[in-house]
N, CA, C, O and CB atoms as a CASP TS submission, in Angstrom:
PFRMAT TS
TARGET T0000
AUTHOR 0000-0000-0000
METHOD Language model
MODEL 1
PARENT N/A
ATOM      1  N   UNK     1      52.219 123.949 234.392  1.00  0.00           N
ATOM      2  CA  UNK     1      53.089 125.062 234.065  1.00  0.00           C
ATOM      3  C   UNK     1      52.277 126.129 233.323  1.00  0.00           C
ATOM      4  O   UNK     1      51.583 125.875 232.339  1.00  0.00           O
ATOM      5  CB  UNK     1      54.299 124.588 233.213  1.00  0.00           C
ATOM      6  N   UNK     2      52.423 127.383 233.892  1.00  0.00           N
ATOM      7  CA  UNK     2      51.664 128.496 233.196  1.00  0.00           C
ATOM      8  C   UNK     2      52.104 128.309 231.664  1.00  0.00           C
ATOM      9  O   UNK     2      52.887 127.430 231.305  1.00  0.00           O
ATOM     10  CB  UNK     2      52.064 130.085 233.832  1.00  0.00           C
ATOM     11  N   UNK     3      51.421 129.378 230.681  1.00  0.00           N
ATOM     12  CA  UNK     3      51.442 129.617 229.255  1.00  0.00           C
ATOM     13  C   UNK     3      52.567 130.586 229.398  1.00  0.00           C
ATOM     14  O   UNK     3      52.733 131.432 230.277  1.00  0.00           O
ATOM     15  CB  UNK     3      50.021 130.164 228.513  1.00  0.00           C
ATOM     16  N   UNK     4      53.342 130.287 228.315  1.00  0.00           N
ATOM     17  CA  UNK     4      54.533 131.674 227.917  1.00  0.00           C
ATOM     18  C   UNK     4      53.889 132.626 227.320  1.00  0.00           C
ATOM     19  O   UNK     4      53.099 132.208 226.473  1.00  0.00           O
ATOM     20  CB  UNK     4      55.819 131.385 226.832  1.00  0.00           C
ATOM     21  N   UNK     5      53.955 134.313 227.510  1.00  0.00           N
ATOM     22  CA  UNK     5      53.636 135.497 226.927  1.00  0.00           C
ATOM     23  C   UNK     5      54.583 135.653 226.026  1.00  0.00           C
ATOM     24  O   UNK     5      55.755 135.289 226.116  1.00  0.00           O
ATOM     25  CB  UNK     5      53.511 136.574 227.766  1.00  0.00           C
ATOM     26  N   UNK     6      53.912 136.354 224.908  1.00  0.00           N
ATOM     27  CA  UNK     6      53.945 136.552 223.410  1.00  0.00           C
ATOM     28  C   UNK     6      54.690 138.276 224.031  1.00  0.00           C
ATOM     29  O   UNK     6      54.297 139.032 224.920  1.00  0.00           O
ATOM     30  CB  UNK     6      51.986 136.394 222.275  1.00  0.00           C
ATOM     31  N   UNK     7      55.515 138.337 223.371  1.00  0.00           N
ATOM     32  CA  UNK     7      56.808 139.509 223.391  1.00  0.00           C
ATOM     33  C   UNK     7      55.660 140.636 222.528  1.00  0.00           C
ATOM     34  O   UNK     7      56.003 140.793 221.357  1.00  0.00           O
ATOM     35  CB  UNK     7      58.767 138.928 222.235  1.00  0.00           C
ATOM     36  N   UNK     8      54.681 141.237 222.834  1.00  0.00           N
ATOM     37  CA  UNK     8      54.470 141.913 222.096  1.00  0.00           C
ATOM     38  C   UNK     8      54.883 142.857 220.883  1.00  0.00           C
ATOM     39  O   UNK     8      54.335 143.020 219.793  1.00  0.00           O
ATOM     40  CB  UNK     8      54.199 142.114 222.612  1.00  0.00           C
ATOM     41  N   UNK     9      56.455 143.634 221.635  1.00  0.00           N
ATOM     42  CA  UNK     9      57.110 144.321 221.021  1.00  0.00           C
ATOM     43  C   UNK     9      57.927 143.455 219.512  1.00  0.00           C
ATOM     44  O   UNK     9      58.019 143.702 218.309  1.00  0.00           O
ATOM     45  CB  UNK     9      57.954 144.895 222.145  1.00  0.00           C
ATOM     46  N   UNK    10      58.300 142.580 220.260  1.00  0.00           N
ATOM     47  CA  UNK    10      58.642 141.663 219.118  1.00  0.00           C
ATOM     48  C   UNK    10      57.747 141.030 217.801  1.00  0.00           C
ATOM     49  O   UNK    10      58.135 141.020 216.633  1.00  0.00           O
ATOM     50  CB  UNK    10      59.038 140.625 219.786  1.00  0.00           C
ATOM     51  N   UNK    11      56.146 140.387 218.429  1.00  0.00           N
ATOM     52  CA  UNK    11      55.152 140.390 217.643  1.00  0.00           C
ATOM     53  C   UNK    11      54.679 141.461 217.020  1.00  0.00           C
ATOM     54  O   UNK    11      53.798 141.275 216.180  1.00  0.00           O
ATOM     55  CB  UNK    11      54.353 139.955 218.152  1.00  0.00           C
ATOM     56  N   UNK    12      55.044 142.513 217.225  1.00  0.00           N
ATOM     57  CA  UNK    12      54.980 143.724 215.894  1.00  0.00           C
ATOM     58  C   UNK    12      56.153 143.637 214.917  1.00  0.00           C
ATOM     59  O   UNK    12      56.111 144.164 213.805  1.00  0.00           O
ATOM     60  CB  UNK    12      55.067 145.403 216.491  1.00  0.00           C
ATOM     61  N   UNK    13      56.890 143.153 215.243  1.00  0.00           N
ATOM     62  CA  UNK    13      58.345 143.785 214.197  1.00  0.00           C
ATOM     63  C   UNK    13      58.747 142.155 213.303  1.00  0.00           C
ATOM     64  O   UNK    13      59.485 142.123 212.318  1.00  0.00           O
ATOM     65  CB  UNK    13      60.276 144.512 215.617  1.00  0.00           C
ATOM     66  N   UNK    14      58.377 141.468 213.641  1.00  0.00           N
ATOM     67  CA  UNK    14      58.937 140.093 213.230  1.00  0.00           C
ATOM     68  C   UNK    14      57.847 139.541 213.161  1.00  0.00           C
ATOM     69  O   UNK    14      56.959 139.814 213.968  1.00  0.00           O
ATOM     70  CB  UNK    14      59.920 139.326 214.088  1.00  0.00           C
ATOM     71  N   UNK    15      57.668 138.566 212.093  1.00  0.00           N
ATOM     72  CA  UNK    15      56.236 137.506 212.013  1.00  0.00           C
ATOM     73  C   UNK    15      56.979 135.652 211.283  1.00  0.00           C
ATOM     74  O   UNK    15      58.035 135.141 210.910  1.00  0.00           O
ATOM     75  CB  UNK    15      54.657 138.550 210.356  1.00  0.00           C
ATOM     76  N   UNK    16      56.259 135.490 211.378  1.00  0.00           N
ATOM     77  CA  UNK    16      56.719 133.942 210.912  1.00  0.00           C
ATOM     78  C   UNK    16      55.692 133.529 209.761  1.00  0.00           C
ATOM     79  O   UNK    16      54.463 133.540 209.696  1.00  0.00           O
ATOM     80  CB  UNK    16      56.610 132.698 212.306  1.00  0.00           C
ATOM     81  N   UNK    17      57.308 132.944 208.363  1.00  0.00           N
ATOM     82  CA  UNK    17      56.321 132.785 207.175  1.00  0.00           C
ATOM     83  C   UNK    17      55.510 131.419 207.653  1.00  0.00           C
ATOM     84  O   UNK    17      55.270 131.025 208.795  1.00  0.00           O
ATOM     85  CB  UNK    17      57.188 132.597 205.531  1.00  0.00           C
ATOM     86  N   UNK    18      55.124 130.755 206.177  1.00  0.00           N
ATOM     87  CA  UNK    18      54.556 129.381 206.458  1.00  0.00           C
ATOM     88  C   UNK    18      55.871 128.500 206.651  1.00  0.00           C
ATOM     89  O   UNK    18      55.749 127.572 207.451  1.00  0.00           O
ATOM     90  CB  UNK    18      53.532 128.798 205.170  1.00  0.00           C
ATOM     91  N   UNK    19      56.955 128.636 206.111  1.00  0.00           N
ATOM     92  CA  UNK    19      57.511 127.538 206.268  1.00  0.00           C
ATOM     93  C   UNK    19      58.399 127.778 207.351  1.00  0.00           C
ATOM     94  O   UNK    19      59.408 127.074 207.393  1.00  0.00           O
ATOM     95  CB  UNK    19      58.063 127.054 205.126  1.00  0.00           C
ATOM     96  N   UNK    20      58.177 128.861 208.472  1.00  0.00           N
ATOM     97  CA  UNK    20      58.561 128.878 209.810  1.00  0.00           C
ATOM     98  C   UNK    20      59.847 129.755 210.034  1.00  0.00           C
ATOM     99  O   UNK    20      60.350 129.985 211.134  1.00  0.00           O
ATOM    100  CB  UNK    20      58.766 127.459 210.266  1.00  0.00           C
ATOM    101  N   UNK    21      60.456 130.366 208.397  1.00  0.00           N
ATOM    102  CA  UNK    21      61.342 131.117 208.521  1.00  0.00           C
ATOM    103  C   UNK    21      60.886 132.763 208.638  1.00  0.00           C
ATOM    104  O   UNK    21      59.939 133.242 208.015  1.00  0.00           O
ATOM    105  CB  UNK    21      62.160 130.746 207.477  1.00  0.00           C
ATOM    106  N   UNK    22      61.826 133.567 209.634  1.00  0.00           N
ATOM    107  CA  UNK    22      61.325 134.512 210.288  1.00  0.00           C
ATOM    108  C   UNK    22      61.722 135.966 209.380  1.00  0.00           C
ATOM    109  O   UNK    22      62.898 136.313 209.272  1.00  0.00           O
ATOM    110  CB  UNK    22      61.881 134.377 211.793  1.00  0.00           C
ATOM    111  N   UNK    23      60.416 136.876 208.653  1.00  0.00           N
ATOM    112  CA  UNK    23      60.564 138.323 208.478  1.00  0.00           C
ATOM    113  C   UNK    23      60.866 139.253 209.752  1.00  0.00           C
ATOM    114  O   UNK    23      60.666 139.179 210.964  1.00  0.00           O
ATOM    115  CB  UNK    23      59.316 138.783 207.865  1.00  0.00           C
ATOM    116  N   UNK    24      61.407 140.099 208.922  1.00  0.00           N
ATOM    117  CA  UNK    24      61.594 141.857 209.454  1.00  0.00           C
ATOM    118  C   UNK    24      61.125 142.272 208.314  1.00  0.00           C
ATOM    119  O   UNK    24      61.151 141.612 207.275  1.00  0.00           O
ATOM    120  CB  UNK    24      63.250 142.653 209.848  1.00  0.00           C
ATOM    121  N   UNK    25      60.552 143.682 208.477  1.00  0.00           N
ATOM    122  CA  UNK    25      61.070 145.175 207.939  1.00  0.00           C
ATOM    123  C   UNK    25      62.615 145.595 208.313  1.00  0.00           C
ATOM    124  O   UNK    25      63.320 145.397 209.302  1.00  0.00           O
ATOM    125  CB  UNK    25      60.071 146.393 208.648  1.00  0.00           C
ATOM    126  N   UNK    26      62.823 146.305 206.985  1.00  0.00           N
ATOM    127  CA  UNK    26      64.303 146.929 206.976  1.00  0.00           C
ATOM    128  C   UNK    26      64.082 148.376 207.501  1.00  0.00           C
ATOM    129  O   UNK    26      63.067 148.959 207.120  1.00  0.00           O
ATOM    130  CB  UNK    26      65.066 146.954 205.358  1.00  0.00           C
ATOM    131  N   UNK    27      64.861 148.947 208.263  1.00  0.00           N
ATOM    132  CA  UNK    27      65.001 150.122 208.646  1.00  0.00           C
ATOM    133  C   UNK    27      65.124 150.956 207.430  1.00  0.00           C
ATOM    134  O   UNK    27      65.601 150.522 206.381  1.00  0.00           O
ATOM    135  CB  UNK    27      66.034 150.212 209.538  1.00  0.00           C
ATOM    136  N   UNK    28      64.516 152.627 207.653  1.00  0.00           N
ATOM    137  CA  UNK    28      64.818 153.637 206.740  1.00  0.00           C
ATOM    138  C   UNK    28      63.420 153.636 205.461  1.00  0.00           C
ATOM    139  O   UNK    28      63.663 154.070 204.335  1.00  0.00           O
ATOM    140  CB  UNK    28      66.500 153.243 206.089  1.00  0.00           C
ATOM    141  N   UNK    29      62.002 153.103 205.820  1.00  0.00           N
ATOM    142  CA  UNK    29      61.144 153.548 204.950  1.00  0.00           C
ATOM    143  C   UNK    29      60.105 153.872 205.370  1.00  0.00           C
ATOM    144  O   UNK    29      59.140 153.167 205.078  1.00  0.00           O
ATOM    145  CB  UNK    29      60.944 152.889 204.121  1.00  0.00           C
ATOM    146  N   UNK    30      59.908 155.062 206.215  1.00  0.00           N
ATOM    147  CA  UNK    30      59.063 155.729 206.488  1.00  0.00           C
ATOM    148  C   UNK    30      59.506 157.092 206.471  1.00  0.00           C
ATOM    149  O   UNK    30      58.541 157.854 206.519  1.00  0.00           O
ATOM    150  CB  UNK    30      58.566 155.310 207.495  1.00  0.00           C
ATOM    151  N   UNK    31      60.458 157.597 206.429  1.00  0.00           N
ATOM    152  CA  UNK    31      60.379 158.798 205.659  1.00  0.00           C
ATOM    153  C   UNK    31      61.665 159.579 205.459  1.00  0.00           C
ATOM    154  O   UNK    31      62.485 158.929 206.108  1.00  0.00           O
ATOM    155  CB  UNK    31      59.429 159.643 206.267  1.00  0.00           C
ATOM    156  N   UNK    32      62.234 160.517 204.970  1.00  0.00           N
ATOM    157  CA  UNK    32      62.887 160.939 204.897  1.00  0.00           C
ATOM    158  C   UNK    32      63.643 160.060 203.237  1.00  0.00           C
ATOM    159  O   UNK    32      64.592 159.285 203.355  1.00  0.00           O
ATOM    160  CB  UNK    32      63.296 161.054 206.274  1.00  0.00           C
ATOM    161  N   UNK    33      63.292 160.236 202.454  1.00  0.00           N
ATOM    162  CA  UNK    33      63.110 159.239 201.451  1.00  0.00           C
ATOM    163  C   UNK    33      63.508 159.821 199.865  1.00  0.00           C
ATOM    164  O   UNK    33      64.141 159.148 199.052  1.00  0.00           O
ATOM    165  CB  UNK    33      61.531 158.760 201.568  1.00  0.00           C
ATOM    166  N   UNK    34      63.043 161.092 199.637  1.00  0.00           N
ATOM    167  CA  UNK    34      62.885 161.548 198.796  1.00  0.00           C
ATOM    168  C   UNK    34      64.079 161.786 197.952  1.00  0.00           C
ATOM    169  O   UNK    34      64.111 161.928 196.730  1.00  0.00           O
ATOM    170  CB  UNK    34      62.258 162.339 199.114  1.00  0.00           C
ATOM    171  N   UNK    35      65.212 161.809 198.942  1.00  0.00           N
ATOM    172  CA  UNK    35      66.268 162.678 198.127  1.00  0.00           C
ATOM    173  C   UNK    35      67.211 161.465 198.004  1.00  0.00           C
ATOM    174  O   UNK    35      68.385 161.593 197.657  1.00  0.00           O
ATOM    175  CB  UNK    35      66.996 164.199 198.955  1.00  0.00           C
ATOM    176  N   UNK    36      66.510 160.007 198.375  1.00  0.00           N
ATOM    177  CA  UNK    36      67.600 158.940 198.063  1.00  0.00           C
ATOM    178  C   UNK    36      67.473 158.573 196.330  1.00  0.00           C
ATOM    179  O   UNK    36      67.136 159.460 195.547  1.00  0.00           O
ATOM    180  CB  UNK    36      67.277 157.410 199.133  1.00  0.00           C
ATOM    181  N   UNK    37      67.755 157.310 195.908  1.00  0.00           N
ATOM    182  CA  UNK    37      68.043 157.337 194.667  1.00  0.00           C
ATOM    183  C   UNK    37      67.001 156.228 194.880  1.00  0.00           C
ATOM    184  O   UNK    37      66.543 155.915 195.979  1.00  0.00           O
ATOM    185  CB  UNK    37      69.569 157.235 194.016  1.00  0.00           C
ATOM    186  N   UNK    38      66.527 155.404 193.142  1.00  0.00           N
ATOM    187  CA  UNK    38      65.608 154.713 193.515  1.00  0.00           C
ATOM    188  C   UNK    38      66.203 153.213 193.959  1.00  0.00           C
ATOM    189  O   UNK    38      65.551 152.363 194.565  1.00  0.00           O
ATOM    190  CB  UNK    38      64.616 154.765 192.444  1.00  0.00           C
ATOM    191  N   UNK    39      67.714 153.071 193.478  1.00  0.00           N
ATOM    192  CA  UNK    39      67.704 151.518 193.524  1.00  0.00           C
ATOM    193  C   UNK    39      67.989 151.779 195.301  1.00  0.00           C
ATOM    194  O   UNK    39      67.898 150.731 195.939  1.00  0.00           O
ATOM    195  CB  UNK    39      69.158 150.476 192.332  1.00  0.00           C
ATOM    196  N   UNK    40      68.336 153.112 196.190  1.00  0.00           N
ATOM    197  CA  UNK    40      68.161 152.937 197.423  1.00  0.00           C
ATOM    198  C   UNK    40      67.176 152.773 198.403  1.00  0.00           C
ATOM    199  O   UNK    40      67.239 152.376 199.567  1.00  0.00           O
ATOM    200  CB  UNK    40      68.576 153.534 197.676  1.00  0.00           C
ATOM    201  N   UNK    41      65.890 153.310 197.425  1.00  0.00           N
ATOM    202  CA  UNK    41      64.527 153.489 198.134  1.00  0.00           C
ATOM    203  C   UNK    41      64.118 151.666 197.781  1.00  0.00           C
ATOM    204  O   UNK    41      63.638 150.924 198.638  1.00  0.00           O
ATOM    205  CB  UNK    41      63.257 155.027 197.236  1.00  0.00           C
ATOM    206  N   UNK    42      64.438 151.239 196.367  1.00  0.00           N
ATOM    207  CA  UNK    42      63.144 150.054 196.411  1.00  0.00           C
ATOM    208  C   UNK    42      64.349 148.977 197.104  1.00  0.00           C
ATOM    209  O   UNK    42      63.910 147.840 197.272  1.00  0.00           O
ATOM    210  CB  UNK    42      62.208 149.410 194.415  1.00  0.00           C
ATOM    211  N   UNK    43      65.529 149.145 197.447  1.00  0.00           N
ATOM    212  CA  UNK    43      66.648 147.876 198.268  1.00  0.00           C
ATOM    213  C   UNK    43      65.734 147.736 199.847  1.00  0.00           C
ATOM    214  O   UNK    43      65.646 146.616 200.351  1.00  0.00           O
ATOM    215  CB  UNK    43      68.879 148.696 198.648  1.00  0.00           C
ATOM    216  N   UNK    44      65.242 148.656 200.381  1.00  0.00           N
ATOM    217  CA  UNK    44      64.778 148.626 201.434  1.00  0.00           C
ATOM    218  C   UNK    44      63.356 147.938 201.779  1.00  0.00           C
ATOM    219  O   UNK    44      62.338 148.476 202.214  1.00  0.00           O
ATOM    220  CB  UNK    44      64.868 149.760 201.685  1.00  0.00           C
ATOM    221  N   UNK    45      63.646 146.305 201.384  1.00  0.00           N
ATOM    222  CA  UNK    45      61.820 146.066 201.718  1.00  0.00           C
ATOM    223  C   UNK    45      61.706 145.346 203.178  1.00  0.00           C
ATOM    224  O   UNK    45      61.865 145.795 204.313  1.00  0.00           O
ATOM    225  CB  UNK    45      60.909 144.787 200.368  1.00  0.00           C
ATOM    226  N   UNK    46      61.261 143.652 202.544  1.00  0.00           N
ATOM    227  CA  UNK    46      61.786 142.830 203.759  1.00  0.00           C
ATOM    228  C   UNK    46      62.546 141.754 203.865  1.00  0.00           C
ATOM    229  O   UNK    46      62.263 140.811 203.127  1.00  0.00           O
ATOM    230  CB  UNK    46      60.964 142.440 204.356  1.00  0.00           C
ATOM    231  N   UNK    47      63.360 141.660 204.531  1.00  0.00           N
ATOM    232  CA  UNK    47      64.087 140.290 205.231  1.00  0.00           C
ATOM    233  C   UNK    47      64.292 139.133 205.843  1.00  0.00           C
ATOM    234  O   UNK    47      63.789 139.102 206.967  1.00  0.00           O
ATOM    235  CB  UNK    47      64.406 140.313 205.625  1.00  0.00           C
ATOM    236  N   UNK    48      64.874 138.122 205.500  1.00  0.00           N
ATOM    237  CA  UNK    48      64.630 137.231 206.013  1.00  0.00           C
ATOM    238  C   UNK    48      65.842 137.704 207.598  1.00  0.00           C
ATOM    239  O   UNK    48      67.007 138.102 207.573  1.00  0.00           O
ATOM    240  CB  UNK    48      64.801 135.882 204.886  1.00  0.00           C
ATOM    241  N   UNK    49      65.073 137.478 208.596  1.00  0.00           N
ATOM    242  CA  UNK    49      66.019 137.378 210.116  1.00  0.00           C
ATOM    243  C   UNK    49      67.115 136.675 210.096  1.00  0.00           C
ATOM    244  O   UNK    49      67.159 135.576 209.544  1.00  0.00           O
ATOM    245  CB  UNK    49      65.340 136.719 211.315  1.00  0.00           C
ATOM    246  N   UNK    50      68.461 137.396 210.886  1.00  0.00           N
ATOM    247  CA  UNK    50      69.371 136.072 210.474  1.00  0.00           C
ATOM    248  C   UNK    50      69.244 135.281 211.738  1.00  0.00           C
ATOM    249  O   UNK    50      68.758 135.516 212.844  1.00  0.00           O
ATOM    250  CB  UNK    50      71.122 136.388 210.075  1.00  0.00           C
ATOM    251  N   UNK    51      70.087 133.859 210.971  1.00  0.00           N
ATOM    252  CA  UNK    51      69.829 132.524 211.939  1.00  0.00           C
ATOM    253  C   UNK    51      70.471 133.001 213.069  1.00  0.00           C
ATOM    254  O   UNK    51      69.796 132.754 214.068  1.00  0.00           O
ATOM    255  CB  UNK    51      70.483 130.976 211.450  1.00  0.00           C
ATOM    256  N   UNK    52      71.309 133.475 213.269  1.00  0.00           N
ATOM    257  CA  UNK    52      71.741 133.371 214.935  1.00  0.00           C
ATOM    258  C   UNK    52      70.742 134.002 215.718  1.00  0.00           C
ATOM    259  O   UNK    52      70.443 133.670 216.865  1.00  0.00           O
ATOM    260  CB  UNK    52      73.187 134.137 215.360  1.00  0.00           C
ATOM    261  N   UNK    53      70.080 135.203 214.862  1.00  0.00           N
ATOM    262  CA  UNK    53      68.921 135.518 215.861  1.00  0.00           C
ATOM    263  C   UNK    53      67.220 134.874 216.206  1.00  0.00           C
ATOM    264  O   UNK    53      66.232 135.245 216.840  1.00  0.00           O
ATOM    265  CB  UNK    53      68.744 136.802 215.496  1.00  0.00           C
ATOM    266  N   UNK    54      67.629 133.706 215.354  1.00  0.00           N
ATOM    267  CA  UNK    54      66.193 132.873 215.518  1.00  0.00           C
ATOM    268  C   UNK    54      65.722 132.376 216.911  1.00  0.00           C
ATOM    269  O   UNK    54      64.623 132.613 217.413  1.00  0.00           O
ATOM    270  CB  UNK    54      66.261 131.547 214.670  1.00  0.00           C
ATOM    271  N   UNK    55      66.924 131.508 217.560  1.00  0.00           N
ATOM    272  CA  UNK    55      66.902 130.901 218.972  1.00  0.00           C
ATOM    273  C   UNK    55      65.803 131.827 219.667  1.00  0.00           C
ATOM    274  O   UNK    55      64.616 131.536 219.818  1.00  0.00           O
ATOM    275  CB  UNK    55      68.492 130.952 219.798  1.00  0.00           C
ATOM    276  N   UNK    56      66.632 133.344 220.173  1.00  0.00           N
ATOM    277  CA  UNK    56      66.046 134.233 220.962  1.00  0.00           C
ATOM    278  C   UNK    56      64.653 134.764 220.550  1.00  0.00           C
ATOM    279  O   UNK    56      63.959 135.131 221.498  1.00  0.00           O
ATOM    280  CB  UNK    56      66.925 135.231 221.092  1.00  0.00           C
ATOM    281  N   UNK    57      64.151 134.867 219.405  1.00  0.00           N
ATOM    282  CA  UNK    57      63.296 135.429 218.644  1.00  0.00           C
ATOM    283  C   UNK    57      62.275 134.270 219.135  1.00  0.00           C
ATOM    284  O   UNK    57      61.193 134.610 219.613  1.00  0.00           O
ATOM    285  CB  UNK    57      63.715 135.678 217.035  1.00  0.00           C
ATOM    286  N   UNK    58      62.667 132.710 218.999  1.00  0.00           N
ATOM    287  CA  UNK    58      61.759 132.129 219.287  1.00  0.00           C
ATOM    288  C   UNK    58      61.181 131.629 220.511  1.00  0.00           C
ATOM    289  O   UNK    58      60.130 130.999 220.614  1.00  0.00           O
ATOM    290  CB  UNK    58      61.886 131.518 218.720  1.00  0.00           C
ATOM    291  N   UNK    59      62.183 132.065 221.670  1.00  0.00           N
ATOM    292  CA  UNK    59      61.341 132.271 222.745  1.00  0.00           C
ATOM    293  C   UNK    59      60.195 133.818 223.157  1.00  0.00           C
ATOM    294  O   UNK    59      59.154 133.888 223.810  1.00  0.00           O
ATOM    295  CB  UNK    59      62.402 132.068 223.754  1.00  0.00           C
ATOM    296  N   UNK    60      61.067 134.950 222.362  1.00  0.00           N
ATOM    297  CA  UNK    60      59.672 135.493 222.300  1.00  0.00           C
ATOM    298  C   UNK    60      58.486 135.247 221.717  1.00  0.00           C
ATOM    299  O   UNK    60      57.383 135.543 222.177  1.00  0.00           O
ATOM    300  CB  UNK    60      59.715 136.366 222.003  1.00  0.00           C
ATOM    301  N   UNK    61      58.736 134.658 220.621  1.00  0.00           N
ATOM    302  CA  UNK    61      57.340 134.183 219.671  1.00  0.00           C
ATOM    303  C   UNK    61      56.995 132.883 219.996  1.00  0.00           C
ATOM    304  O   UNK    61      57.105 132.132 219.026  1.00  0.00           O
ATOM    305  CB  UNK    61      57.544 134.162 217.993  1.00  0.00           C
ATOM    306  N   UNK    62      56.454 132.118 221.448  1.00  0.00           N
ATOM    307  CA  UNK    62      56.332 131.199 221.216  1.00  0.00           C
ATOM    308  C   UNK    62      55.288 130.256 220.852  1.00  0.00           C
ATOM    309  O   UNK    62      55.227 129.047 221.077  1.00  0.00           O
ATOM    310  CB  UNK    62      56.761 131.071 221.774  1.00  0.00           C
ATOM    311  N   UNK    63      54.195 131.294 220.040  1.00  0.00           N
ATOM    312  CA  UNK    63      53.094 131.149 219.421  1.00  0.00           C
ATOM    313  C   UNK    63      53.285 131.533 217.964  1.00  0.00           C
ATOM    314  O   UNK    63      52.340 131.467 217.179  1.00  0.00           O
ATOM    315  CB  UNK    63      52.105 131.862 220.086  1.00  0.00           C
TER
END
């Protein structure tokens, strides 16, 4: 059976910690920024993925 390809698009936006649970970036910090407040600018870091979207996530990542 061939090798499964790595979702590129997905391998930019999502990574996997050590203990196998899956980051994002949060939308809204690259620009347009200035005129928010700060507890709105520093709320925006990263996330843990939610579980229902792990399944699918992990057939793109299946490396």
């Amino acid at each position: 059976m061939p090798k499964l390809k790595t979702h590129k698009g997905t391998s930019k936006r999502i990574w996997k910690t050590g203990s196998g649970k899956l980051r994002r970036r949060k939308a809204g910090r690259d620009h347009f920024r200035g005129h928010k407040s700060a507890k709105q600018r520093l709320g925006r870091g990263v996330s843990v993925s939610m579980p229902a979207q792990n399944p699918r996530v992990g057939e793109l990542l299946p490396y």
